[in-house]
N, C-alpha and C positions, 0 to 999 in steps of 0.2 A: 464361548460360554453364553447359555440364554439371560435373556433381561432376568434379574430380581424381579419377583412380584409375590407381595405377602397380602395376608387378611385379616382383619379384623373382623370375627364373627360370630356375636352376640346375639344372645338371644331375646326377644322384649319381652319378661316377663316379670318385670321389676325393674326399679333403679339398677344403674351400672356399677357395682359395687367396684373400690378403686383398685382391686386386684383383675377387676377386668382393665380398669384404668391401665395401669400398669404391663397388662399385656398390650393393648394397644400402646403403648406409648413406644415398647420394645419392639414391634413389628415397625413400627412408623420409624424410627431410629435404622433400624437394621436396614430398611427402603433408602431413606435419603443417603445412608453410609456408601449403599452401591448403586447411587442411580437411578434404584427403582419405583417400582409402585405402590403404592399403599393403598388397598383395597377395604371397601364397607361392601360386607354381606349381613344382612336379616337373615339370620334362620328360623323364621319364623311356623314351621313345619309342626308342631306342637300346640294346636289350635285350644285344649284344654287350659292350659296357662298362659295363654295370651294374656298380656293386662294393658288397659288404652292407655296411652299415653307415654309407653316406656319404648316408642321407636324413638319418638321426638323427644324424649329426654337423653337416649344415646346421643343424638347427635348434638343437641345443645351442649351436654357434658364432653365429649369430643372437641369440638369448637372455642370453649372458653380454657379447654387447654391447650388449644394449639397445635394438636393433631390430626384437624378435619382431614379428612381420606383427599388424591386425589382422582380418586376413580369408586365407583356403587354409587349407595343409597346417599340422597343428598348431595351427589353431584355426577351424576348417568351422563359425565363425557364419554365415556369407557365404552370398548365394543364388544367388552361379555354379559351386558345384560340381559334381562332382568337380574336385581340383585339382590329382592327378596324371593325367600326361595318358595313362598307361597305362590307367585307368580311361577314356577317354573313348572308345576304340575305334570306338564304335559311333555317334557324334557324326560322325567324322571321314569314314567311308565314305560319309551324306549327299551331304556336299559335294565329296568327290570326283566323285562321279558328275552332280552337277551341273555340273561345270565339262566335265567328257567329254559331256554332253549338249549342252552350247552350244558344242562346236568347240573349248574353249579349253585344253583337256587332254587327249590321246590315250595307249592302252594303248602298251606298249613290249615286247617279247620278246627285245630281245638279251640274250644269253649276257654273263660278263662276261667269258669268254675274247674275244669276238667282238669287245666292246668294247676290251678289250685289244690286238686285231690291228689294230684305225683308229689308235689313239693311237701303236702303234709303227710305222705304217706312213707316216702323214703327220703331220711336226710342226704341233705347236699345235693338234691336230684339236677339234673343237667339235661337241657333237649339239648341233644349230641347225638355222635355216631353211634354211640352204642343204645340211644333210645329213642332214634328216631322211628325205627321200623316198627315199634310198638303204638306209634302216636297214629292223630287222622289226618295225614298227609298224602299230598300225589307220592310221594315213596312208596307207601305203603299199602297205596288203595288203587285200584283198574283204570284206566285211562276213561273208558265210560263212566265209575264213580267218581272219578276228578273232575270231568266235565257237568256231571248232573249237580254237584255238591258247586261249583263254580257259579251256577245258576240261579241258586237258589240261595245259598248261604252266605254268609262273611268268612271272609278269610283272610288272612295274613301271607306275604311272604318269607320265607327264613334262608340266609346265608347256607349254603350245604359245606362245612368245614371239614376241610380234610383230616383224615384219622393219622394219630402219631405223626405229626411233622415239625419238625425244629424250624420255627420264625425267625427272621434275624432280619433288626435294621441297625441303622445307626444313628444315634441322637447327638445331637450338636453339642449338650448338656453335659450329657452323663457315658456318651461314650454308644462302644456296641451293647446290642440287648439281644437276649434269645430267649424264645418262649416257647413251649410245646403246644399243639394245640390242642393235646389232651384236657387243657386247662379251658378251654376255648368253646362256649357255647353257641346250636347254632342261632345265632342271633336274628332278630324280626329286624326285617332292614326293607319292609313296607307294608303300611299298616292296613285294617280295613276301611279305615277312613279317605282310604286312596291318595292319600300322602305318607311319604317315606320317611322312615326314620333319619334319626341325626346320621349314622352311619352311612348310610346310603349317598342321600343328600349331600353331604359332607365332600364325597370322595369323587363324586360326578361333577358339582360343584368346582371345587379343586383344581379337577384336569381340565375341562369345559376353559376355563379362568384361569389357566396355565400359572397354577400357581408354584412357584418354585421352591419356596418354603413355608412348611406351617410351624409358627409360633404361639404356643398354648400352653396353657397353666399343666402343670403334672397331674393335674387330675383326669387330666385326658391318656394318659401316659398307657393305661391297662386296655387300653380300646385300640390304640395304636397296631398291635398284630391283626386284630381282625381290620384294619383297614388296610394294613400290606396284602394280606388274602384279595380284600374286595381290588385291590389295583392290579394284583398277577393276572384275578378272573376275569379281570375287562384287557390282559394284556396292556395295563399302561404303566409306563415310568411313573415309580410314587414319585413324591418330593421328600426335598430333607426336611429333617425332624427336628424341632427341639422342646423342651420338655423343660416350663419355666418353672422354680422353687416356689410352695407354698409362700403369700405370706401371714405369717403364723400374731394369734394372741400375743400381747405384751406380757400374758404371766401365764406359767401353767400349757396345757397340748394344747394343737389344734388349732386350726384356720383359723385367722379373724372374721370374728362375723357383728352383724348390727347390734346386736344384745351385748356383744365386748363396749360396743363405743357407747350403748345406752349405758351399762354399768359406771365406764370409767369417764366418760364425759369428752367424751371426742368423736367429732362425722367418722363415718368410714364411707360416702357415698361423696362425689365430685359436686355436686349441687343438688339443695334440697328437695325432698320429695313428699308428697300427698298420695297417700295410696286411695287410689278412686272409690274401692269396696268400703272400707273403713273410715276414709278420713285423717288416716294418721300421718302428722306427717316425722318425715326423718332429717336431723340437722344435715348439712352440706356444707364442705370447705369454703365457698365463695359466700352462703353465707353467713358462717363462721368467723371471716373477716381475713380469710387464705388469700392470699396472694395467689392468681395461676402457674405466676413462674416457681412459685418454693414450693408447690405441692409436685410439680411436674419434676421439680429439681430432687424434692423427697421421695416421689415414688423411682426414681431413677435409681437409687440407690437400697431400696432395697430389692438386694437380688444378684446389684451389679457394683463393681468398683470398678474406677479407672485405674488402678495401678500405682497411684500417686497419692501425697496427700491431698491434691485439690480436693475440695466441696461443693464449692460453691460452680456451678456449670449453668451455661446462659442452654435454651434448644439450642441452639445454632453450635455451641458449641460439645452438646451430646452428639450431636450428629455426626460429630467429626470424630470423638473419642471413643462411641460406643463399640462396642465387641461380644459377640456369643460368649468369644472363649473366657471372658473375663464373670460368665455369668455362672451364679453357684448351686449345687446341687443341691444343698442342704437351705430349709426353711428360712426365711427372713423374716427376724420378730420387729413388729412393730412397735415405735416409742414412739409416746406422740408426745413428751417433752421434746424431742426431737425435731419433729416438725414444726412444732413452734419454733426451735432454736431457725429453721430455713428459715419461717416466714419472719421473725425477727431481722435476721440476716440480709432480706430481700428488702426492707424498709430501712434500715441501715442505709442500702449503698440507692434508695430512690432518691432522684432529683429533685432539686430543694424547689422548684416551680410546680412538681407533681405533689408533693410534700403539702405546700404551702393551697393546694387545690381540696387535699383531705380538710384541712384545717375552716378557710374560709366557708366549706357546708356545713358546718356546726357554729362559726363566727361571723358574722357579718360588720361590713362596715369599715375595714381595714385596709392600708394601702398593701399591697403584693410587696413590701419591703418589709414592711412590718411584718407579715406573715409566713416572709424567709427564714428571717432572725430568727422566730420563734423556732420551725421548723428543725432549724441547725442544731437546737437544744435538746430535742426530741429525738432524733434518729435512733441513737445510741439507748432511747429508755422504754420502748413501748415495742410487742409484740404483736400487736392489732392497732389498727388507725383507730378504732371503735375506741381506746383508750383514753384517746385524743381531747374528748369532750368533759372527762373527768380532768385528767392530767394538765391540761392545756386552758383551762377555763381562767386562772387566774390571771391569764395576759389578756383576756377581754373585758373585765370588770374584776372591781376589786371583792373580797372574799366576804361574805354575809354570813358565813359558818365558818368555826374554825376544831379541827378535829380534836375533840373532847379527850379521848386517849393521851395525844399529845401533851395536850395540856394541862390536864391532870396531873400526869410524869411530870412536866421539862418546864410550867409556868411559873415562874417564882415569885415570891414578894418583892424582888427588889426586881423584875425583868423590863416591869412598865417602866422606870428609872433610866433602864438602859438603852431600850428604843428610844425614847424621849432625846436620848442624849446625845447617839449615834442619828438623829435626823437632822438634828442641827451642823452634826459633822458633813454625813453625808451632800446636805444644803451647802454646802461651804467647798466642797470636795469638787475634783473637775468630774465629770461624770463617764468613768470610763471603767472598764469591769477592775483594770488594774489599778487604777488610783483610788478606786472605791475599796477594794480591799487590801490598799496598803494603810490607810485611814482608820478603819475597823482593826486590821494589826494594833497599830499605833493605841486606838482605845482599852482596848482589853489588859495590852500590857502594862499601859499607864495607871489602869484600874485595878490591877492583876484578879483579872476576871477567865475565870474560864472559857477556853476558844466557843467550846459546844454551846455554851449555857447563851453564851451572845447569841450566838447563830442562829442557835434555833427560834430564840425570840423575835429575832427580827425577821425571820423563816415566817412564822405562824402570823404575824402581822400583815405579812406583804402578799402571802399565797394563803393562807390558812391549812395549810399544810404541815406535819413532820418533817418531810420529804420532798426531794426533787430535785431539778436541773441548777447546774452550779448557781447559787445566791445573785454574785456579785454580777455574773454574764445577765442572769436576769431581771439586776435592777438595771441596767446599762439598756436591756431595752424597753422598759417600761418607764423610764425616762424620769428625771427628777422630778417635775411636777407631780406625778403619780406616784412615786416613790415617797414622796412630803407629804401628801394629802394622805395615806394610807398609814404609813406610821405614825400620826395626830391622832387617830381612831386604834385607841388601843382591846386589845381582845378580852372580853368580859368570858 
């Protein structure tokens, strides 16, 4: 069996939306699972929608996930380059002209006004076999009018597709497929611009690059027969197919796109973007406050299951577990409660020294023990480190605000009385999370006071908060003295 060798190959004309993510991440998977390669191609062939700055945004967005190629754009150890295919130019006119030599691809001259006037004049109109002979092409026009018209004019080349033939490959996906090519126009597959279409490109590309399998979004899925045509007419072994599931809006049809995530308030691009023309720019998971491993870990999963309950999956170990065949035909909707649930997840199980490294940028001044402790507190209650700064603020100074809400509700007449009374215990108490709240037991029911109504008062004193990390763990590390001076200052 030959080496695996797959691609990744995007186009820069925009941020990498993360369903391109996502295909790369699935080529790059399906690579390390055999062995193989993982290939960066630019097809940059589309010179109209270039936009600057969106090669080097691929590859940064690549990179902070974890799936830099190792072979193309960005690291040319590889010996099929060039690996933009604007560089290839001169590759590509070869084989056009071979397939124009063998009948199987003829020049084309129409106007796109001209082309314009078929499509508005007869619906569903098709350049095909059955209307090519009427168009201005080398078919239809003298070998001295092909060459005078060559000289003078622009023109196009087009695919020559054969009449009534049943296509068939087979997709890794969804199985075998068959297509007539009745349905099959003859496609421009080199333009005037003397650059060739994606199709073309694509499939010279491909073999050139010995690629073994191509892995791409199903939107590519209806292009696919005219690229088994374009491999029979050069006589080359296609490659295997697969044909990845959209993934879909979180409500309602249809593809996720940037106006989903503007509406509902979540990236759908791997890191933020500034469009050069405009100025706009578009949020980003990293800086959103994403983790790379739970976005990589999230987009793994939509599309794909390992079989099992796990979730939670390190790369290293997708790479071991992934599979085609585990991958689904049908749509995968996106939940971006969901991804928060990873990146939650991914903070949870971070190192209390990594932890305690979030913390000490927004806190200064503290020893690396003291910024454990706290750390340990936190894992379990925050979704974004960016949290941190709010959440975490009351173990660097004591509180100057206390949440009004709160206090409104839960502040009693009698609550000053009660902090007052529980300081003096606390002062007296060993200082330890459990003798602190066997002490506070002890008060409440001696006073038969309700558990809450304490709590919360000595809550809002000490943190000025409703809410938060267990009480008694947090007076334990804010230490008695801090704990005494804070409950003296009661919340007006």
């Amino acid at each position: 069996m030959s080496k695996v060798r797959v691609r990744f190959a995007p186009s820069p004309t925009g941020p990498l939306h993360i369903g391109g993510v996502r295909t790369a991440l699935y080529n790059y998977l399906f690579a390390k699972k055999q062995g193989g390669d993982f290939i960066l191609r630019i097809e940059d062939t589309d010179q109209k929608r270039y936009v600057q700055g969106a090669e080097d945004y691929i590859l940064k967005a690549l990179e902070w996930c974890g799936i830099a190629p190792n072979e193309g754009v960005g690291n040319d150890k590889g010996d099929f380059g060039p690996y933009r295919q604007s560089e290839r130019k001169e590759i590509y006119q070869k084989y056009v002209q071979q397939l124009i030599e063998q009948d199987k691809a003829y020049y084309a001259f129409d106007t796109p006004e001209e082309l314009d006037q078929k499509r508005d004049a007869v619906e569903n109109w098709k350049y095909d076999y059955n209307t090519r002979a009427e168009m201005k092409n080398s078919l239809s026009l003298s070998e001295d009018q092909t060459q005078a018209l060559l000289a003078t004019e622009n023109y196009t080349v087009r695919i020559k597709i054969p009449a009534d033939q049943d296509i068939y490959f087979n997709d890794l996906v969804r199985g075998e497929i068959k297509i007539n090519t009745s349905s099959i126009d003859d496609k421009v597959i080199f333009k005037s611009d003397g650059l060739p279409t994606y199709h073309l490109a694509n499939i010279v590309d491909d073999h050139l690059m010995q690629i073994s399998h191509v892995i791409r979004g199903e939107e590519w899925l209806p292009s696919t027969p005219l690229h088994v045509i374009l491999y029979d007419a050069f006589g080359w072994r296609a490659p295997e197919f697969a044909h990845l599931p959209l993934i879909l809006k979180p409500e309602g049809k249809g593809k996720l796109s940037k106006r989903d995530g503007d509406r509902l308030g979540f990236p759908v691009f791997p890191l933020q973007w500034k469009d050069p023309a405009t100025g706009e720019i578009s949020s980003g998971y990293k800086e959103s406050g994403y983790l790379n491993s739970a976005v990589v870990n999230m987009l793994a999963f939509l599309g794909w299951n390992p079989g099992t309950e796990q979730e939670l999956f390190s790369l290293s170990e997708l790479e071991k577990s992934f599979d085609l065949s585990r991958v689904g035909k049908s749509g995968a909707r996106f939940d971006a409660d969901k991804a928060k649930w990873f990146n939650a997840q991914y903070i949870k199980n971070t190192e209390d020294a990594v932890f305690a490294d979030h913390l000490k940028q927004h806190f200064e001044g503290f020893d690396q023990d003291y910024y454990r402790s706290v750390a340990k507190l936190f894992k379990e209650r925050i979704t974004f480190f960016s949290e941190l700064k709010d959440k975490a603020a009351f173990f660097f100074s004591a509180p100057e605000h206390y949440d009004e809400k709160t206090m409104k509700k839960k502040w009693k007449d009698d609550s000053g009385q009660i902090v007052q009374d529980l300081a003096k215990i606390f002062n007296d108490t060993d200082f330890s999370s459990y003798q602190l709240k066997q002490a506070f037991e002890e008060y409440v029911q001696a006073k038969e006071i309700g558990f809450g109504k304490a709590m919360i008062a000595v809550r809002l004193t000490l943190t000025g908060k409703g809410a938060g990390p267990d009480l008694f763990e947090s007076m334990q590390i804010l230490g008695v003295k801090e704990v005494t001076q804070r409950m003296q200052k009661l919340p007006a």
